[in-house]
C-alpha positions as CSV (number, residue, x, y, z in Angstrom):
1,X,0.0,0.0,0.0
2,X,3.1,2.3,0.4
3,X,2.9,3.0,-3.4
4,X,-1.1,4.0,-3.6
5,X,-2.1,7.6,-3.6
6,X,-5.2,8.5,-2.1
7,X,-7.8,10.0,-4.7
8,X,-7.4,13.7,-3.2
9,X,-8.5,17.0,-5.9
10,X,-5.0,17.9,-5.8
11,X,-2.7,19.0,-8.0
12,X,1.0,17.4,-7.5
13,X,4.1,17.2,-10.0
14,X,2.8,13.7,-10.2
15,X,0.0,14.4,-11.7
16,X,1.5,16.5,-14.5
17,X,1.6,15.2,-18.5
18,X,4.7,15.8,-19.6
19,X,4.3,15.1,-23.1
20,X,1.4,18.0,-23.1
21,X,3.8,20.7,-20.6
22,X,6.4,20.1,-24.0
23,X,4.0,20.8,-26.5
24,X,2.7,24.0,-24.7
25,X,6.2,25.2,-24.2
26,X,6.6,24.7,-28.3
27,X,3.6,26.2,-28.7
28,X,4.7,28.9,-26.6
29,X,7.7,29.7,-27.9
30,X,6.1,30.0,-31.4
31,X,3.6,32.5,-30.2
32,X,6.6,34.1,-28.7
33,X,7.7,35.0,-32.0
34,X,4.5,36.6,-33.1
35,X,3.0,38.2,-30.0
36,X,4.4,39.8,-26.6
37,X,4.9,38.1,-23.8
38,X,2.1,39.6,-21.6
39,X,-0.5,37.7,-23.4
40,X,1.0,34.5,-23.6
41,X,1.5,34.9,-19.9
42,X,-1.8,35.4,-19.4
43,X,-3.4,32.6,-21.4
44,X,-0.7,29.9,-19.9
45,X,-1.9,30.5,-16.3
46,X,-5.2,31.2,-17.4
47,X,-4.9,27.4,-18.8
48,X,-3.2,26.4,-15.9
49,X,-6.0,27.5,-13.4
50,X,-9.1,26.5,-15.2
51,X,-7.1,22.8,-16.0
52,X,-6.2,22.7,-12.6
53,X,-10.0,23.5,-11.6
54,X,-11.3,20.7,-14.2
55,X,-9.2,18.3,-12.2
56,X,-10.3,19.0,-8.8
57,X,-13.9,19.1,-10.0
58,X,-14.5,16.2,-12.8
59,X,-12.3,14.7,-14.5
60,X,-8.7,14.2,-13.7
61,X,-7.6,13.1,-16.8
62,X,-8.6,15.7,-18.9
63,X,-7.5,18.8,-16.2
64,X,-4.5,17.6,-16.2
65,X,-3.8,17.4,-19.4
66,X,-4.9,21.3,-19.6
67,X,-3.0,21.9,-17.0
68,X,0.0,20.3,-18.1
69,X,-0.4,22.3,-21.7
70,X,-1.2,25.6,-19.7
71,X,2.4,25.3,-17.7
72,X,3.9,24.7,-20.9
73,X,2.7,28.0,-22.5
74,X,3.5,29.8,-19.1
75,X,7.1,28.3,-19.5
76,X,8.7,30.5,-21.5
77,X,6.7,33.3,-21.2
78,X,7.5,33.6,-17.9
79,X,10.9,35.9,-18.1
80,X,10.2,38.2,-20.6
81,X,6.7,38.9,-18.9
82,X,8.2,39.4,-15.7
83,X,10.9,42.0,-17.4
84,X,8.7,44.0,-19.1
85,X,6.6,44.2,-16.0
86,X,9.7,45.2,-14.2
87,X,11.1,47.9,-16.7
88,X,7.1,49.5,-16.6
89,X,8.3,50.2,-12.9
């Protein structure tokens, strides 16, 4: 029994898809190249919430999956967001 989780509505690193947080951060990067980095920012963690929301409420398959993809986008727009925040100081 020491390798059984119990069924809790939370969100661990275990839980995360890693094949869905690398797409997101390609996809990320991409839309890097076209918009700034405030957006992207904003529509990773957006992802992130409402996947991690969908897993805590129905299904735990599918919010992860968006959460895992919203991470990815948040990935590298992290920096750049937070610099441009920074320099509006």
């Amino acid at each position: 029994m020491t390798g059984l989780l119990p069924r809790t509505g939370e969100f661990t690193g275990r839980n995360v898809r890693w094949r869905w947080l690398a797409a997101g951060a390609v996809c990320g990067a991409v839309a890097m190249v076209v918009a700034s980095a405030l957006p992207i920012a904003t529509i990773g963690a957006a992802a992130a919430l409402l996947g991690i929301a969908v897993f805590a409420c129905t299904g735990r398959s599918v919010g992860a999956v968006i959460a895992s993809a919203g991470l990815g986008v948040l990935v590298p727009s992290t920096v750049p967001a937070l610099l441009i925040l920074v320099s509006a100081l």
